[in-house]
N, CA, C and O atoms as a Tripos MOL2 file, in Angstrom:
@<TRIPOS>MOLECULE
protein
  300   299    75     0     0
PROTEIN
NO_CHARGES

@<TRIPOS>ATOM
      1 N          27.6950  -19.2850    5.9390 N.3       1 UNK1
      2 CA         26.5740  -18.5090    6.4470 C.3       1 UNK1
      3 C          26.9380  -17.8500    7.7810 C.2       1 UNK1
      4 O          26.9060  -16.6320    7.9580 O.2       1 UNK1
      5 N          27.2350  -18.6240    8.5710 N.am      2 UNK2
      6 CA         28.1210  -18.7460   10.3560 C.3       2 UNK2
      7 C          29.4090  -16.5750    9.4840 C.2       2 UNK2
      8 O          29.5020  -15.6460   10.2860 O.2       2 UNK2
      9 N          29.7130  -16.4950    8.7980 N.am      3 UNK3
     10 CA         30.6270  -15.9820    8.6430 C.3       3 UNK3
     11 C          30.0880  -14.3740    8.3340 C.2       3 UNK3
     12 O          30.6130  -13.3720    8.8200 O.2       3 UNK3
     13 N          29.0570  -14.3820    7.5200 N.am      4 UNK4
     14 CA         28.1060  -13.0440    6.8750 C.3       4 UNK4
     15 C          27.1870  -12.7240    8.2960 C.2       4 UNK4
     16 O          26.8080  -11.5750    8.5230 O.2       4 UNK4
     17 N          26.8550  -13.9120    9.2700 N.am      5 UNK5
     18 CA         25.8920  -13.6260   10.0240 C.3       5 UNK5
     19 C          26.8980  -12.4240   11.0840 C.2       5 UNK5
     20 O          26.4870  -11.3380   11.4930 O.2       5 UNK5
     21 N          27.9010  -12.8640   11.2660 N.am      6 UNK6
     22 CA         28.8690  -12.5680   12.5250 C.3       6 UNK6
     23 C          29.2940  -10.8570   11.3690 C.2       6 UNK6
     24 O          29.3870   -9.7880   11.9730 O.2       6 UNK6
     25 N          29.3990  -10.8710   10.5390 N.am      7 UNK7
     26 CA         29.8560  -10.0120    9.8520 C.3       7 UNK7
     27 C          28.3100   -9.0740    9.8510 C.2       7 UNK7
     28 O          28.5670   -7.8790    9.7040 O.2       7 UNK7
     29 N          27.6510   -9.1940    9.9070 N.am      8 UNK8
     30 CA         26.3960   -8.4180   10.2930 C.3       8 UNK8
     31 C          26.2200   -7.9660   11.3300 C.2       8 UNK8
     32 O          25.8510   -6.7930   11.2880 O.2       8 UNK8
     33 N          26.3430   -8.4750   12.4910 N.am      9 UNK9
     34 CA         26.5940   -8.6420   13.6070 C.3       9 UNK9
     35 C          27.4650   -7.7810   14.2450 C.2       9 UNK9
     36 O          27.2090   -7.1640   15.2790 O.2       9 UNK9
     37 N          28.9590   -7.7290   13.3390 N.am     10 UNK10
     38 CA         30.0320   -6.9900   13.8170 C.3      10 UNK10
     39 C          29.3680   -5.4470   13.6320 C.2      10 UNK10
     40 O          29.8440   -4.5250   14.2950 O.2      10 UNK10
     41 N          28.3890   -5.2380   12.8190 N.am     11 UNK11
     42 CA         28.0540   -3.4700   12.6620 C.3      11 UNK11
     43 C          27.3010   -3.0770   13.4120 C.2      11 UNK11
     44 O          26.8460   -1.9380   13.3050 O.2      11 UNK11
     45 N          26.9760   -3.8490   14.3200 N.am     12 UNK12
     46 CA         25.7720   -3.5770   15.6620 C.3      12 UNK12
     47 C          26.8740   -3.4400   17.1240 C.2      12 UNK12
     48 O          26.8430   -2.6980   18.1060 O.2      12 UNK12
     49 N          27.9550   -4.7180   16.6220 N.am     13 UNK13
     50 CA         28.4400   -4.7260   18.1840 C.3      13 UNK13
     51 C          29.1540   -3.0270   18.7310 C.2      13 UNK13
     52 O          29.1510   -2.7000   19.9180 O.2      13 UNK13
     53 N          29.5320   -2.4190   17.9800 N.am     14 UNK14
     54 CA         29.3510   -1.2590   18.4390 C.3      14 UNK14
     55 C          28.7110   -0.5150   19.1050 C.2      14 UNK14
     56 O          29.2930    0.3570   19.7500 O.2      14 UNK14
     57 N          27.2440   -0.6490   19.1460 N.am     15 UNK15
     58 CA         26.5460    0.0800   19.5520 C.3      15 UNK15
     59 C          26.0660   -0.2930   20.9730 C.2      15 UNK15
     60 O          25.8230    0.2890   22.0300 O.2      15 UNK15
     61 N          26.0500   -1.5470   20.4770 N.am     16 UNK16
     62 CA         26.0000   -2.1670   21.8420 C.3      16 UNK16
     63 C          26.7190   -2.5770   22.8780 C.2      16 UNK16
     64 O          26.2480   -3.0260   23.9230 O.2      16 UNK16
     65 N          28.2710   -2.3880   22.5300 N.am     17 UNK17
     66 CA         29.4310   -2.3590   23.4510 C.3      17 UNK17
     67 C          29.2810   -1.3920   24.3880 C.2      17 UNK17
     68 O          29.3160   -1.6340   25.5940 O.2      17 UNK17
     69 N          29.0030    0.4270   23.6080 N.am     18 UNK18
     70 CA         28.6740    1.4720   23.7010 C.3      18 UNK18
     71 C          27.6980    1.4350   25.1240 C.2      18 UNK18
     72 O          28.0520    2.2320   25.9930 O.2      18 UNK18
     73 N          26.9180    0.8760   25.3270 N.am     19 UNK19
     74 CA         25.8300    0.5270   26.5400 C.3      19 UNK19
     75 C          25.8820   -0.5900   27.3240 C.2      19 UNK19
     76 O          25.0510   -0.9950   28.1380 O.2      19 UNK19
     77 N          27.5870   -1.3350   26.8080 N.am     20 UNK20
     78 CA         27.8820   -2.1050   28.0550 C.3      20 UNK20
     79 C          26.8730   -3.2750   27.9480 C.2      20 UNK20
     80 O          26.2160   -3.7210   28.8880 O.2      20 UNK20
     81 N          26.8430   -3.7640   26.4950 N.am     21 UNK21
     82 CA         26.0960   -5.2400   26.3890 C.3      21 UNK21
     83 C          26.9730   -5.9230   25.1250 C.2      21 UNK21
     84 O          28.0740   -5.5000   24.7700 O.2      21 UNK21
     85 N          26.4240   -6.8110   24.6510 N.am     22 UNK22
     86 CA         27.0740   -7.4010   23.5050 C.3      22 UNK22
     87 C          26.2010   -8.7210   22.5720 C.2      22 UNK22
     88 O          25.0160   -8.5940   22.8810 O.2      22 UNK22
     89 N          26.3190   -9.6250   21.8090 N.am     23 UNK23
     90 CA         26.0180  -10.4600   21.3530 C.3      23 UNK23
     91 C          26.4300  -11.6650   20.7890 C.2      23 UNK23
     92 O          26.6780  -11.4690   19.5990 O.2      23 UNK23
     93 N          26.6200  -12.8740   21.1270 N.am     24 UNK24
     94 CA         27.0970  -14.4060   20.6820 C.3      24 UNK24
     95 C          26.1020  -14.9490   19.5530 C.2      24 UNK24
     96 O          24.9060  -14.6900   19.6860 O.2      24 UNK24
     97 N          26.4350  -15.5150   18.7080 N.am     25 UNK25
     98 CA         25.6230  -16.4620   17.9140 C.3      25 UNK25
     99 C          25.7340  -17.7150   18.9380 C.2      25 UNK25
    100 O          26.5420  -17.8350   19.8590 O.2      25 UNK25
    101 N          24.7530  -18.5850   18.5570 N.am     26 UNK26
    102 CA         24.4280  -19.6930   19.8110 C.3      26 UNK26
    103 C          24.2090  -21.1040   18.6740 C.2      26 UNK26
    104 O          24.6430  -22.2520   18.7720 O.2      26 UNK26
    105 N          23.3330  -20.4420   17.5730 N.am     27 UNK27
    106 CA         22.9740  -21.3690   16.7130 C.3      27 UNK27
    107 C          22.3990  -20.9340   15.5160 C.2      27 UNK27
    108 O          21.6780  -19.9390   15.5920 O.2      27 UNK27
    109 N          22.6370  -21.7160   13.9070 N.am     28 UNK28
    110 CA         21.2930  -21.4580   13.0170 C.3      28 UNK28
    111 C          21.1280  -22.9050   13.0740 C.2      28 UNK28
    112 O          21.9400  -23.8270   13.0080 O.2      28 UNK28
    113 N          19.4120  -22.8450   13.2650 N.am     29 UNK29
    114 CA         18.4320  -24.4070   13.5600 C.3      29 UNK29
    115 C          18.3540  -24.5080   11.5940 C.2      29 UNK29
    116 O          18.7160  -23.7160   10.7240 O.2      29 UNK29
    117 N          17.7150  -25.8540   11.5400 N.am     30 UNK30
    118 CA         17.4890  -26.3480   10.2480 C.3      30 UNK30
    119 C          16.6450  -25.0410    9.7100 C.2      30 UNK30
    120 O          16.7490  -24.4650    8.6270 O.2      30 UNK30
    121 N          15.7350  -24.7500   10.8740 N.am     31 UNK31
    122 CA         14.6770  -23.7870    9.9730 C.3      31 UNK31
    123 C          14.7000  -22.4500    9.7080 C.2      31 UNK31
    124 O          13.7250  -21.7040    9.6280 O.2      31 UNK31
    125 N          16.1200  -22.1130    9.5440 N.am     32 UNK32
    126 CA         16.9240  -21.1020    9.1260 C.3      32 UNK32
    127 C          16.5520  -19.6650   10.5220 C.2      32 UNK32
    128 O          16.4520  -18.4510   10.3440 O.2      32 UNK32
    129 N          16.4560  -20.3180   11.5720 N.am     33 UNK33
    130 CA         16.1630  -19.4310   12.7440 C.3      33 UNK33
    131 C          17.5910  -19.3310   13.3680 C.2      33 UNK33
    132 O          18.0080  -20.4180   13.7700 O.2      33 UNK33
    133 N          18.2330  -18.5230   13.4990 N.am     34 UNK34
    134 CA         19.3130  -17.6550   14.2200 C.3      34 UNK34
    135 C          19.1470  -17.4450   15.9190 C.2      34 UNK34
    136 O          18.7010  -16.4730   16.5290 O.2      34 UNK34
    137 N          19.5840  -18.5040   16.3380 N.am     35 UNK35
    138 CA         19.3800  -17.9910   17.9640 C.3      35 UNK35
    139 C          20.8150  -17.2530   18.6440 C.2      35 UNK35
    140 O          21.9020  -17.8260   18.5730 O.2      35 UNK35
    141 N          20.6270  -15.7690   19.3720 N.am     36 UNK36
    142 CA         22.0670  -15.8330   20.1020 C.3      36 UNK36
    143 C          21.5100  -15.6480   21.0280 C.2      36 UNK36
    144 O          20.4920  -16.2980   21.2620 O.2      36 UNK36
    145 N          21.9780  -14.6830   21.9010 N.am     37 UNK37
    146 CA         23.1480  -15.1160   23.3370 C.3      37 UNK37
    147 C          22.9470  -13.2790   23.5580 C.2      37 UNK37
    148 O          23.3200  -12.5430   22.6440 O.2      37 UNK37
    149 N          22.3590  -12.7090   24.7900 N.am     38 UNK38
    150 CA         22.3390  -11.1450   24.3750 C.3      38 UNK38
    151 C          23.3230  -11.3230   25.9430 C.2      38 UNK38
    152 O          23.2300  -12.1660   26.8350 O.2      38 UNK38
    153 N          24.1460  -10.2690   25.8000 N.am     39 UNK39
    154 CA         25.4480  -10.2580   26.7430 C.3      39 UNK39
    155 C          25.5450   -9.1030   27.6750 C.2      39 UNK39
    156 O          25.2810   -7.9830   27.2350 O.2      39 UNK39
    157 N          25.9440   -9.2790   29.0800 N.am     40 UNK40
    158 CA         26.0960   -7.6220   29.5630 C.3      40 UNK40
    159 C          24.7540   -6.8890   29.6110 C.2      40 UNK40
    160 O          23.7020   -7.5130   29.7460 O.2      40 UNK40
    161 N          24.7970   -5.7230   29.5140 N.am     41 UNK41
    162 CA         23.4620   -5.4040   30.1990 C.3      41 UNK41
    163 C          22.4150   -5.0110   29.1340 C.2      41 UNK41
    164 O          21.6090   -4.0860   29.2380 O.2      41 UNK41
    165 N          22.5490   -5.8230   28.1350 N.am     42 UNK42
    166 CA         21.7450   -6.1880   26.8040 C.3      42 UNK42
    167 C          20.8210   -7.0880   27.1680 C.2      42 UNK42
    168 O          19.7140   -7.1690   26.6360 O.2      42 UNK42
    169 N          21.4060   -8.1270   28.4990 N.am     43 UNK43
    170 CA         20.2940   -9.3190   29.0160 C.3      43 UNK43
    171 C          19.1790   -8.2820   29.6210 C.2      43 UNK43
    172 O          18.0500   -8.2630   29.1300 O.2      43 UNK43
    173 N          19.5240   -7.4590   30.6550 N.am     44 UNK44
    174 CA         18.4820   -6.8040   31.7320 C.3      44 UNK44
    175 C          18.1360   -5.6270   30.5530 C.2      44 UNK44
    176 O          16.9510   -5.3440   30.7260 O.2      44 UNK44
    177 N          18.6650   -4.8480   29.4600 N.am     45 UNK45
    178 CA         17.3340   -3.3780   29.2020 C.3      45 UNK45
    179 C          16.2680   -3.7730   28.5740 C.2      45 UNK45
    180 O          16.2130   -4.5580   27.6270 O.2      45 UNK45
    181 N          15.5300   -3.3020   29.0300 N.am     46 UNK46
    182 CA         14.1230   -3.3920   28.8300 C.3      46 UNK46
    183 C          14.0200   -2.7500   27.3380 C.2      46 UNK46
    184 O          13.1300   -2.6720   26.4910 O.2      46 UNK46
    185 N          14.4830   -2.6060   27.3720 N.am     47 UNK47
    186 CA         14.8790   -2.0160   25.0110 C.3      47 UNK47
    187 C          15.2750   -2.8670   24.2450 C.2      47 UNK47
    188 O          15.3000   -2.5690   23.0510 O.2      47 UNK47
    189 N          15.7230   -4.2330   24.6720 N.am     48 UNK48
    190 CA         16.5880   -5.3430   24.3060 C.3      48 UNK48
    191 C          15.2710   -5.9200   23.1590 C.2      48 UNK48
    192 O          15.5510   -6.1900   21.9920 O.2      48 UNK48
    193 N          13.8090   -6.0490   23.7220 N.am     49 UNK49
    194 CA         13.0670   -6.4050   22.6950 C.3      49 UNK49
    195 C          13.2340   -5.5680   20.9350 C.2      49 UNK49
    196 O          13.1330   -6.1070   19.8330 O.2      49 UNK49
    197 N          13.5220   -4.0750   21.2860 N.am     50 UNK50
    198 CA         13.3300   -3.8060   20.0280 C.3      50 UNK50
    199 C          14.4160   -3.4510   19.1670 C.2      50 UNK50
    200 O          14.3880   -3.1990   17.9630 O.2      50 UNK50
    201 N          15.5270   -3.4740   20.0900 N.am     51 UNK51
    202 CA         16.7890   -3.4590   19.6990 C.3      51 UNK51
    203 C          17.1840   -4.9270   18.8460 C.2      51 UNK51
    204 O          18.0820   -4.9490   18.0050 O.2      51 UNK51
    205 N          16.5080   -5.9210   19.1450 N.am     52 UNK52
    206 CA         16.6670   -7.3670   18.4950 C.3      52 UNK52
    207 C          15.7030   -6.9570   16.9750 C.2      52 UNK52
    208 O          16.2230   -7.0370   15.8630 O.2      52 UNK52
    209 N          14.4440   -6.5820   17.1580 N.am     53 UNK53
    210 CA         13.9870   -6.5760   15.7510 C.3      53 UNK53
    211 C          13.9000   -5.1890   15.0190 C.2      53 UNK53
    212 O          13.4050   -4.9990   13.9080 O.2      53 UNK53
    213 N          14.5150   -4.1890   15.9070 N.am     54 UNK54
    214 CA         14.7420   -3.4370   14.5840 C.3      54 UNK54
    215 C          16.5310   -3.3060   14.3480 C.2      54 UNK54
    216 O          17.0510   -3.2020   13.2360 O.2      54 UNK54
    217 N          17.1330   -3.3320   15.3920 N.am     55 UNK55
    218 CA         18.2850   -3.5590   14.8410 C.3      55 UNK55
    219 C          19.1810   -4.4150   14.5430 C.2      55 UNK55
    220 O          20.1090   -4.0330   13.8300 O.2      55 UNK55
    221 N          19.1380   -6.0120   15.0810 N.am     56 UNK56
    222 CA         19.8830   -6.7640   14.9390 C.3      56 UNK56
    223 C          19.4430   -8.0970   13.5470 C.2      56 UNK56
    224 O          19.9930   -8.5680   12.5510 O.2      56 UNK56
    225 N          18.2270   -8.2400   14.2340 N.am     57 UNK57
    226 CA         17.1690   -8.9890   12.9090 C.3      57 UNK57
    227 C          17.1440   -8.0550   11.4800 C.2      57 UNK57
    228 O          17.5760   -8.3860   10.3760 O.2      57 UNK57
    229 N          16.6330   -7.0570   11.7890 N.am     58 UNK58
    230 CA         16.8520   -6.3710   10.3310 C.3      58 UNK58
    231 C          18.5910   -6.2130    9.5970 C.2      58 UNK58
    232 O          18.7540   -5.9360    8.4090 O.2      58 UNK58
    233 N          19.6360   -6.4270   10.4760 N.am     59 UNK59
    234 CA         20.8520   -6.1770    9.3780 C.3      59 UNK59
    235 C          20.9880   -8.0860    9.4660 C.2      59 UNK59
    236 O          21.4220   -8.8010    8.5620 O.2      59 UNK59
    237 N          20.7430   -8.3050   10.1140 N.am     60 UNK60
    238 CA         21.3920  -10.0670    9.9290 C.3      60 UNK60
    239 C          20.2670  -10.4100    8.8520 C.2      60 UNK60
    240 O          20.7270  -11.0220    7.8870 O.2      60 UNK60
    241 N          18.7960  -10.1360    8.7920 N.am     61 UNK61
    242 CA         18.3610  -10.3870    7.5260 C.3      61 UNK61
    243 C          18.4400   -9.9030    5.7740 C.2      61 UNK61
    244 O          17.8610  -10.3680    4.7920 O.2      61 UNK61
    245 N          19.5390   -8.6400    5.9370 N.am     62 UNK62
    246 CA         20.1620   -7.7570    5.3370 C.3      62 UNK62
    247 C          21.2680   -8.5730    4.4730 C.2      62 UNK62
    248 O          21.4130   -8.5380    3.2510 O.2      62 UNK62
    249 N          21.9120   -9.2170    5.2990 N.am     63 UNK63
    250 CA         23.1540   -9.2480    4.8260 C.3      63 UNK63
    251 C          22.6990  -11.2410    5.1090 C.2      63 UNK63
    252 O          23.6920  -11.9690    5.1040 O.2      63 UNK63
    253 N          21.6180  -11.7970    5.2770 N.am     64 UNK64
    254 CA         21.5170  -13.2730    5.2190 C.3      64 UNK64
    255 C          20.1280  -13.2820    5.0020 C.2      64 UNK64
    256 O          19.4020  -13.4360    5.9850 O.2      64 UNK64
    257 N          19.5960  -13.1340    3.8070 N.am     65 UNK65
    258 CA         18.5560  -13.8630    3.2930 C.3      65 UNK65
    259 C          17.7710  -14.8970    3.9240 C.2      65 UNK65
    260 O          16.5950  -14.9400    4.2870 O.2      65 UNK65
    261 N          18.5230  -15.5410    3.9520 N.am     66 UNK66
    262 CA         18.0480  -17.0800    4.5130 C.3      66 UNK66
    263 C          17.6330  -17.2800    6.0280 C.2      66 UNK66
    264 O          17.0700  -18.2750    6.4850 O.2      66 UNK66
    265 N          18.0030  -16.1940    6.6870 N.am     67 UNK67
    266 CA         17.6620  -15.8910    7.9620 C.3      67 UNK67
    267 C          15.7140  -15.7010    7.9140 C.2      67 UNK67
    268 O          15.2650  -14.7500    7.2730 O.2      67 UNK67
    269 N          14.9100  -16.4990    8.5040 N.am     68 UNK68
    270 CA         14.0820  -16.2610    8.7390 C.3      68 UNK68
    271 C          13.6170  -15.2840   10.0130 C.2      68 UNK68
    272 O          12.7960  -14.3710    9.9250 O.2      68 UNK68
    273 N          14.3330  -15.6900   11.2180 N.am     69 UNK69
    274 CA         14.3650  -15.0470   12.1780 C.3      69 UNK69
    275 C          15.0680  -15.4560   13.1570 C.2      69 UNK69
    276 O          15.2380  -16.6590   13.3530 O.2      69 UNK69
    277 N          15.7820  -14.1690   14.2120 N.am     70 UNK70
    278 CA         16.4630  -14.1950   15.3030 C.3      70 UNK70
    279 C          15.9760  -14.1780   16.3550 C.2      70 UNK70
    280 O          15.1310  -13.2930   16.4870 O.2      70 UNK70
    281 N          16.1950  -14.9690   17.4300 N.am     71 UNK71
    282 CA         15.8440  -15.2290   18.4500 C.3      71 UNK71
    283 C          17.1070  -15.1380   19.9100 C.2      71 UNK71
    284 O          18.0620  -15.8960   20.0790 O.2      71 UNK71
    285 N          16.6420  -13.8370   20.8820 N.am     72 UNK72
    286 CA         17.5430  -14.0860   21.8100 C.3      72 UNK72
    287 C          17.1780  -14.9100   22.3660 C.2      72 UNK72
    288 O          15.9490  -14.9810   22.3540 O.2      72 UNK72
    289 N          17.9930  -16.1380   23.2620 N.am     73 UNK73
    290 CA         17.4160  -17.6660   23.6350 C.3      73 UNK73
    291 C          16.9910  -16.6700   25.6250 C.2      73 UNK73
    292 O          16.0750  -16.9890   26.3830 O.2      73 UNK73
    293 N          17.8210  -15.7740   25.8080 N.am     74 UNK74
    294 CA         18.2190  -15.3910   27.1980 C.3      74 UNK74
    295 C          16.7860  -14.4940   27.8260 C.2      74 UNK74
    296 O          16.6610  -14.3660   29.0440 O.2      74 UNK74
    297 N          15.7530  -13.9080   26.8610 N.am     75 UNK75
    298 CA         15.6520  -12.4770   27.5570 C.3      75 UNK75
    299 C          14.0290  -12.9940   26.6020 C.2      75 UNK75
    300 O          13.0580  -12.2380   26.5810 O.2      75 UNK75
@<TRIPOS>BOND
     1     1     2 1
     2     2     3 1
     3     3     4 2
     4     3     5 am
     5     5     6 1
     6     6     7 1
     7     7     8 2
     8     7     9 am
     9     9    10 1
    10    10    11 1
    11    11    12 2
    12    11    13 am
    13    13    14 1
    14    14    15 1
    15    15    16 2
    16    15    17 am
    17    17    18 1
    18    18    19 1
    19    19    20 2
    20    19    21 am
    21    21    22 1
    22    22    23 1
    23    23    24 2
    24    23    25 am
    25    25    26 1
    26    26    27 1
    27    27    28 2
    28    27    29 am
    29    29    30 1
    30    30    31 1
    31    31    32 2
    32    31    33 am
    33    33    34 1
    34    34    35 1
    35    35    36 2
    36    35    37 am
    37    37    38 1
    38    38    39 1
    39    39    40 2
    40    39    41 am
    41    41    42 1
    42    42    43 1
    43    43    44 2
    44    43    45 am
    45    45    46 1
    46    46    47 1
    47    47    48 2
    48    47    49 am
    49    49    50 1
    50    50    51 1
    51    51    52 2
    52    51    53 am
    53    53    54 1
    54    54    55 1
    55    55    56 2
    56    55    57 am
    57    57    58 1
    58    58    59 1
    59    59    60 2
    60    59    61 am
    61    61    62 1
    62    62    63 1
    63    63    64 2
    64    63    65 am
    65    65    66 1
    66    66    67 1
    67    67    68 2
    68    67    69 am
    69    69    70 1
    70    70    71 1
    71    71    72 2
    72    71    73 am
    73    73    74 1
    74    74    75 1
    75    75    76 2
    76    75    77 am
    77    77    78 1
    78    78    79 1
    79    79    80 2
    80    79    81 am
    81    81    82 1
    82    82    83 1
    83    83    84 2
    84    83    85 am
    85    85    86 1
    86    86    87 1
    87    87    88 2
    88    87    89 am
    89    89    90 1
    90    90    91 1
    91    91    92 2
    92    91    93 am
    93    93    94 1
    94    94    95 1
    95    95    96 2
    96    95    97 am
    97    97    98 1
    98    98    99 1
    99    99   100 2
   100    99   101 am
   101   101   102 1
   102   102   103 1
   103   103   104 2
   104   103   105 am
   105   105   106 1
   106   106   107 1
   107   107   108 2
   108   107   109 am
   109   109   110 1
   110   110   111 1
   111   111   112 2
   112   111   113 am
   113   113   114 1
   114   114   115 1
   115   115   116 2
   116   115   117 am
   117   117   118 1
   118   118   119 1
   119   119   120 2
   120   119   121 am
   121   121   122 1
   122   122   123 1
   123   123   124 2
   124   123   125 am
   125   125   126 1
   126   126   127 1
   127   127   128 2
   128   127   129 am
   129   129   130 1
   130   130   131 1
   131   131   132 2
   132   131   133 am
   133   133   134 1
   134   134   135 1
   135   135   136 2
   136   135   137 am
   137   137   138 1
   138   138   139 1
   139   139   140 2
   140   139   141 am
   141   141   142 1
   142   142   143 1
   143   143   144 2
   144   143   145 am
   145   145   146 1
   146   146   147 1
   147   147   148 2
   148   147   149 am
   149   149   150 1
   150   150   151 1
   151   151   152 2
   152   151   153 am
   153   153   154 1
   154   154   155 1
   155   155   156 2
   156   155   157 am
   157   157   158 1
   158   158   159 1
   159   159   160 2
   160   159   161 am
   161   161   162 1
   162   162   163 1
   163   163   164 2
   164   163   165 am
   165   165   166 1
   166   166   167 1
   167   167   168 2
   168   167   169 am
   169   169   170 1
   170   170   171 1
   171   171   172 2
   172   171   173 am
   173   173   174 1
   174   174   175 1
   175   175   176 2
   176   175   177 am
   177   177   178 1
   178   178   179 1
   179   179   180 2
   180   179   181 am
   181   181   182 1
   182   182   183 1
   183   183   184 2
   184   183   185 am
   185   185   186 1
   186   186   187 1
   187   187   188 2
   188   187   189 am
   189   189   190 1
   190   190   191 1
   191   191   192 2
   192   191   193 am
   193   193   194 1
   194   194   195 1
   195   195   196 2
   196   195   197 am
   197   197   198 1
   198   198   199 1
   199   199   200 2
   200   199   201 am
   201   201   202 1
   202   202   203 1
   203   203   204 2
   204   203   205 am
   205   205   206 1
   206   206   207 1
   207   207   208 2
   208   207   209 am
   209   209   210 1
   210   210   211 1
   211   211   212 2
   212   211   213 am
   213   213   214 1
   214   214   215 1
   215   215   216 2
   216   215   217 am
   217   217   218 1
   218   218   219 1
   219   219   220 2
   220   219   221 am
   221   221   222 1
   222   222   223 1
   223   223   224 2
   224   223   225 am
   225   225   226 1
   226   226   227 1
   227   227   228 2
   228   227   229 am
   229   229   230 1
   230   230   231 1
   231   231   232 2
   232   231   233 am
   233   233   234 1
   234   234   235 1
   235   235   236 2
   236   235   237 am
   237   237   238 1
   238   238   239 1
   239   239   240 2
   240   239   241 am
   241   241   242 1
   242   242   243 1
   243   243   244 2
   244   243   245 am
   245   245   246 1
   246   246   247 1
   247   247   248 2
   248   247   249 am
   249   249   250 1
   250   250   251 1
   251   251   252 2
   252   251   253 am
   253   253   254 1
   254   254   255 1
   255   255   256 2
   256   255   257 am
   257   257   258 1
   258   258   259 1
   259   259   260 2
   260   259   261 am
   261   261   262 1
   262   262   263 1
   263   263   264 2
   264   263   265 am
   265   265   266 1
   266   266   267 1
   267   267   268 2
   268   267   269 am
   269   269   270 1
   270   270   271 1
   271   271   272 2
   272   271   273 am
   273   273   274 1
   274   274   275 1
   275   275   276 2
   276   275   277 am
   277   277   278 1
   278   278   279 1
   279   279   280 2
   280   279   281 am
   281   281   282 1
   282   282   283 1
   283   283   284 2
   284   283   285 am
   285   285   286 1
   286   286   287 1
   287   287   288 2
   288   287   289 am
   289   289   290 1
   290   290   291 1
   291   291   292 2
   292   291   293 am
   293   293   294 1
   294   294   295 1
   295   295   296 2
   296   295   297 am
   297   297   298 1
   298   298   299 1
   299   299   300 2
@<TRIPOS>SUBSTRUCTURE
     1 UNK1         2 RESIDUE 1 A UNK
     2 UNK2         6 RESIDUE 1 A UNK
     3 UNK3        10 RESIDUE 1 A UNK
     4 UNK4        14 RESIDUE 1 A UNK
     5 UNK5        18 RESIDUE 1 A UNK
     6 UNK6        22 RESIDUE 1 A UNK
     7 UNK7        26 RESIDUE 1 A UNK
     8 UNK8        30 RESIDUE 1 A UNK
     9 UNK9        34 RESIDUE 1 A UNK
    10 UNK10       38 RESIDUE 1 A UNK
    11 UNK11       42 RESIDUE 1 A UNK
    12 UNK12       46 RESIDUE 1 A UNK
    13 UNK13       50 RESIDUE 1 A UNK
    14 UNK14       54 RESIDUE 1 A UNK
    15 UNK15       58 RESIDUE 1 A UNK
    16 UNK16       62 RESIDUE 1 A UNK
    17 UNK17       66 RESIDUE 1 A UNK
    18 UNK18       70 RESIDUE 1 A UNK
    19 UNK19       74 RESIDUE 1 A UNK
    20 UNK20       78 RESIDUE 1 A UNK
    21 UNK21       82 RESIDUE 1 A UNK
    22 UNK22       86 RESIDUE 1 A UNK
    23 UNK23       90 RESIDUE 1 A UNK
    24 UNK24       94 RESIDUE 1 A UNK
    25 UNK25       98 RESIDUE 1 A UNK
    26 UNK26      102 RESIDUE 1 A UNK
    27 UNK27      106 RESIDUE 1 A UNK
    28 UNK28      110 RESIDUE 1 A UNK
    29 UNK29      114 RESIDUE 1 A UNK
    30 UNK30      118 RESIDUE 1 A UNK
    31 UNK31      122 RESIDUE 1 A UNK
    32 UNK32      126 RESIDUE 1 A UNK
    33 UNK33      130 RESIDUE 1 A UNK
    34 UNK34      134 RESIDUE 1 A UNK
    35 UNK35      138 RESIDUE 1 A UNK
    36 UNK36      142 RESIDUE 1 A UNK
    37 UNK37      146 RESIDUE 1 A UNK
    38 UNK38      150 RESIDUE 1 A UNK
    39 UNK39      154 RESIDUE 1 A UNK
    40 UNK40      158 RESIDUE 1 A UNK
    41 UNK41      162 RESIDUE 1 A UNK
    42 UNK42      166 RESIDUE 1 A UNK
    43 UNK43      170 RESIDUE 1 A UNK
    44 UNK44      174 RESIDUE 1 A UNK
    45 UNK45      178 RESIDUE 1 A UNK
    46 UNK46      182 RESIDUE 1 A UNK
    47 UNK47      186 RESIDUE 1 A UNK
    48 UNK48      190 RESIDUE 1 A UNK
    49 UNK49      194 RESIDUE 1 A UNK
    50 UNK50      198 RESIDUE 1 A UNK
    51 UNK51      202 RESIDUE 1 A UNK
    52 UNK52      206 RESIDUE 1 A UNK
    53 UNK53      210 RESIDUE 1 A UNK
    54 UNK54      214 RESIDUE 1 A UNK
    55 UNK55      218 RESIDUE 1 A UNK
    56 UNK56      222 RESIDUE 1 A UNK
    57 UNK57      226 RESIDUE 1 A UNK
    58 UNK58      230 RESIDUE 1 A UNK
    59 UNK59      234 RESIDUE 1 A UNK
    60 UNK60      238 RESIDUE 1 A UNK
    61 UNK61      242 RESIDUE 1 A UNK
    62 UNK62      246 RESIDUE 1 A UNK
    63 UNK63      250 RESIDUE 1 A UNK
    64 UNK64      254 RESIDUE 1 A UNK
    65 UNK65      258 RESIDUE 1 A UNK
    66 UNK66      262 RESIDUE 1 A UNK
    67 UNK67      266 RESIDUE 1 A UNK
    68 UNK68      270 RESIDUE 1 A UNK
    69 UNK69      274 RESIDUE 1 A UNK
    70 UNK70      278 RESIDUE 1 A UNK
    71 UNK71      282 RESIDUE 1 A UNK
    72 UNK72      286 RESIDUE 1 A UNK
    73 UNK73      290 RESIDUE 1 A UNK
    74 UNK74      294 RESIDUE 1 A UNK
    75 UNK75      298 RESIDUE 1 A UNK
């Protein structure tokens, strides 16, 4: 799972390298919740809320089913 999530993941980190931020997986909890880690100046933009649910939650639930939901632990 750890492998499709990061592989989901990898099609965002682009964009977000791009603006000088990034993203860690941190954890998936029993209850199929995805927590990471928002990096660089992904912690401080104030866009970081919707950048998590429309772009990072929607391809990690894309490509992982089982993902109920992502959670940045930081922001």
């Amino acid at each position: 799972m750890i492998a499709k999530i990061e592989a989901a993941l990898d099609t965002m980190r682009p964009y977000l390298k791009a603006d000088g931020g990034g993203i860690e997986v941190v954890e998936v909890t029993d209850e199929n919740v995805l927590h990471v880690n928002l990096l660089g100046s992904c912690k401080t933009c104030p866009m970081s809320y919707q950048t998590m649910k429309a772009g990072i939650e929607e391809a990690v639930k894309k490509a992982v089913p089982e993902i109920d939901k992502v959670i940045a632990i930081n922001i």
